[in-house]
TORNU-280020 format. One record per residue (C-alpha): x, y, z; residue in one letter. Coordinates in pm, whole numbers, padded with zeros to 5 digits, always signed. Layout:
N
XYZa...
end
This chain:
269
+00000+00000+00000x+00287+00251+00044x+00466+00170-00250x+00089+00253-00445x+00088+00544-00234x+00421+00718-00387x+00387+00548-00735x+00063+00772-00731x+00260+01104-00587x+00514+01060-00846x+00224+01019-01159x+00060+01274-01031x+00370+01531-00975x+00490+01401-01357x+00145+01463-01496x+00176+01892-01391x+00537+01899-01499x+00678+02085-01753x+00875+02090-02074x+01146+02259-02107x+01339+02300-02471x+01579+02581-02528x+01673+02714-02828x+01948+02853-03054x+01997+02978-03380x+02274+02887-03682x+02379+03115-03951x+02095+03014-04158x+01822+03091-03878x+01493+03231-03931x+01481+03408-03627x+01765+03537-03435x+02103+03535-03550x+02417+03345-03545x+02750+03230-03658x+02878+02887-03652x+03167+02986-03467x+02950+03089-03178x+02685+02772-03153x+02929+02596-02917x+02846+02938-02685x+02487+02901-02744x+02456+02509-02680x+02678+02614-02377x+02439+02873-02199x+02078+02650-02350x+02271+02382-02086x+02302+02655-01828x+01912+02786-01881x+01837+02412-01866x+01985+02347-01550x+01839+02698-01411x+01434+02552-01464x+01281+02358-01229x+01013+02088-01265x+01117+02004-01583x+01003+01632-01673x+01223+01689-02045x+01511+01910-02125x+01588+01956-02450x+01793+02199-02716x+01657+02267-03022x+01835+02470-03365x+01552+02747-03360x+01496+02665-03720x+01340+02300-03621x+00986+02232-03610x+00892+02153-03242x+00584+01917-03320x+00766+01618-03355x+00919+01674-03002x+00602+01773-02833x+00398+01458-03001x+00582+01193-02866x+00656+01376-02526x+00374+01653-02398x+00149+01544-02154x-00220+01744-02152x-00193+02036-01934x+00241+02079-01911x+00344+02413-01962x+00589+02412-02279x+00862+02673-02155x+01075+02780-02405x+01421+02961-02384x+01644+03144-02647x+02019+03183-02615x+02185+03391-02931x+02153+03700-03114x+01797+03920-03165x+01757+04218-03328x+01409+04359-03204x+01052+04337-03077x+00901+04291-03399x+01159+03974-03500x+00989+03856-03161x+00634+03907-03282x+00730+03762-03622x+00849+03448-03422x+00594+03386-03206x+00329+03448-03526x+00487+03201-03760x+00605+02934-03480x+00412+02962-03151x+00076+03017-03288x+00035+02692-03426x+00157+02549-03115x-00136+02692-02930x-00400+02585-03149x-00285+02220-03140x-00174+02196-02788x-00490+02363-02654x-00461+02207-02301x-00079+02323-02196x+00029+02670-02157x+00377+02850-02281x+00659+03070-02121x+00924+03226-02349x+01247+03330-02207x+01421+03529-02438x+01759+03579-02295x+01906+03774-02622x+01949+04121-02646x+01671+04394-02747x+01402+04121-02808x+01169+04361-02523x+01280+04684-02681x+00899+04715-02763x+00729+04519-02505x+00393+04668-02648x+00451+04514-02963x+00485+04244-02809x+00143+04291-02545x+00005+04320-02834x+00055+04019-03066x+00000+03824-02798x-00322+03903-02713x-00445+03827-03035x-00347+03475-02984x-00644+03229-03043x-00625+03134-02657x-00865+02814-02525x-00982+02831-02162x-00731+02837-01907x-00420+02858-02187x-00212+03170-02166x+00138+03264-02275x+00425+03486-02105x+00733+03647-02229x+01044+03777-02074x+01280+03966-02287x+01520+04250-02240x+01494+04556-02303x+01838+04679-02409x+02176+04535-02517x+02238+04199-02281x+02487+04005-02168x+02244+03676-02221x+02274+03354-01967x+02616+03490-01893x+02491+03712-01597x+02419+03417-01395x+02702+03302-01350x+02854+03609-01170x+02685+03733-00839x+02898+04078-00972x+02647+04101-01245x+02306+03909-01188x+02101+04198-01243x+02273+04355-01532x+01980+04252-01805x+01712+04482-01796x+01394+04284-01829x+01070+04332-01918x+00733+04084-01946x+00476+04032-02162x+00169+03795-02019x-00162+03690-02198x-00352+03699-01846x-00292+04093-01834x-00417+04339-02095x-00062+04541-01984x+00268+04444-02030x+00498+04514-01747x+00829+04646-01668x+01030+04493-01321x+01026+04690-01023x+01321+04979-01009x+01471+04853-00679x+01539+04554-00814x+01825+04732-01056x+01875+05087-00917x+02258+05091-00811x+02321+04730-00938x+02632+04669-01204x+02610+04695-01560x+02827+04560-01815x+03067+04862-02029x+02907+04761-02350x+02596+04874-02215x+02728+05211-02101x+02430+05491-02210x+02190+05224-02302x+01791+05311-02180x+01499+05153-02063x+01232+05153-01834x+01115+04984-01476x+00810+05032-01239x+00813+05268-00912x+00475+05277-00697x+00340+05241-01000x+00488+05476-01211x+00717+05450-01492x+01074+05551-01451x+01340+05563-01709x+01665+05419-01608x+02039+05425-01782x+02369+05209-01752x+02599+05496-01624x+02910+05591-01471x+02878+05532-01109x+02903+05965-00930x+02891+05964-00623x+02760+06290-00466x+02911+06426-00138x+02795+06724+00034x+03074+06928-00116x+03185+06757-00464x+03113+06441-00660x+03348+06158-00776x+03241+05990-01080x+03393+05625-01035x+03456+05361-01310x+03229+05101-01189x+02890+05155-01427x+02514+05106-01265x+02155+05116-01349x+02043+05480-01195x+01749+05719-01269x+01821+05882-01634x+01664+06202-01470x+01891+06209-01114x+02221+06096-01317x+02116+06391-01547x+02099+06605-01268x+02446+06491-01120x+02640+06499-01353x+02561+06839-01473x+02713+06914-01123x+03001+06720-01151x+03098+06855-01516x+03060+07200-01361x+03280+07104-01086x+03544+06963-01288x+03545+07315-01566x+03586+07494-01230x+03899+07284-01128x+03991+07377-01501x+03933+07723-01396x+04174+07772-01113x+04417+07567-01229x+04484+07807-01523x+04432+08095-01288x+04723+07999-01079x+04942+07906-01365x+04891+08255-01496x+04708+08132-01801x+04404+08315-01801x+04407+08693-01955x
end
């Protein structure tokens, strides 16, 4: 009787897991981009996003240019959620829209009973996450099906950020979900003052404070002291309106530095 007892936990814990299939893109793909010198990369960070999801009853990587059917026959169960990751190259929001028109709609009117999360982990793919709202509301949606996207907003460093505690907020995020009629941007504590990468030095987006939306940039850290600032090397995520504001002080500070210095070296007329 106890043996029954956990033979029916485990069927019935397999029969709400999920599938989880990552994929990548080649030189030839449809959707993102690639070079064959980099799919070793990709393959490397679709094991890392694989190992990252949880109650996953199959892992799998797919080249972004395969159908998924054949897959999903032989292995979804009704009612899994499919969740589906990208690691590569994307250009924009509307590359994301084309994708999920062309592959992911047909996926929801066959598989009617399971669900779907994208994980975009490639750069820019959220750059428009209205575009995005948008598409997927259209989406010919049975009962309790729904879909959500994550996506960044900007330039990204990809599956790379978690492997460094230094940087595991660097990629600025934003989500797209079926279940809401607006898309939504991550809350501005979560990356005010946190690292970004040097590549994404002056690069924009948004996040969410008490509601309101907030526009944030990847900046040279200045600090502000009562008396001067000190811009440091180390760039951060910080309110495009306050870095603004500081560092119109600290430029001033620095021409008046400028200033004297020629004044004492007898320079000025």
């Amino acid at each position: 009787m106890k043996y029954i007892y956990i033979l029916s936990l485990f069927i019935s814990f397999s029969s709400i897991a999920d599938i989880c299939i990552c994929q990548y893109p080649k030189e030839d793909a449809h959707y993102g981009s690639g070079q064959s010198i980099e799919v070793p990369l990709y393959k490397m960070g679709c094991r890392l996003w694989l190992t990252l999801k949880k109650n996953c009853r199959r892992k799998k990587i797919r080249d972004i240019n395969n159908s998924l059917e054949d897959l999903l026959d032989k292995q979804l169960n009704d009612g899994e959620t499919i969740k589906l990751g990208f690691v590569g190259h994307w250009n924009h929001s509307q590359e994301l829209v084309d994708y999920i028109e062309d592959k992911i709609t047909p996926l929801v009117t066959k598989y009617k009973k399971s669900s779907f999360e994208l994980d975009n982990t490639a750069c820019n793919a959220m750059d428009n996450p209205m575009l995005v709202q948008k598409k997927i509301q259209e989406l010919p949606f049975d009962k309790e099906q729904y879909i959500k996207v994550v996506g960044n907003q900007t330039i990204s460093i990809g599956m790379w950020d978690k492997l460094s505690i230094r940087f595991r907020k660097t990629d600025l995020i934003a989500i797209a979900d079926s279940r809401s009629q607006e898309f939504q941007y991550p809350a501005c504590s979560t990356y005010l003052g946190k690292r970004c990468t040097g590549f994404q030095n002056g690069e924009k987006g948004f996040c969410s404070k008490n509601g309101e939306k907030k526009e944030i940039v990847c900046h040279n850290f200045v600090k502000e002291f009562k008396y001067k600032t000190k811009m440091k090397r180390k760039k951060k995520w910080q309110y495009l309106d306050e870095i603004q504001r500081v560092m119109t002080k600290h430029v001033e500070q620095e021409e008046y530095k400028i200033y004297n210095m020629k004044r004492r070296a007898g320079l000025l007329e």
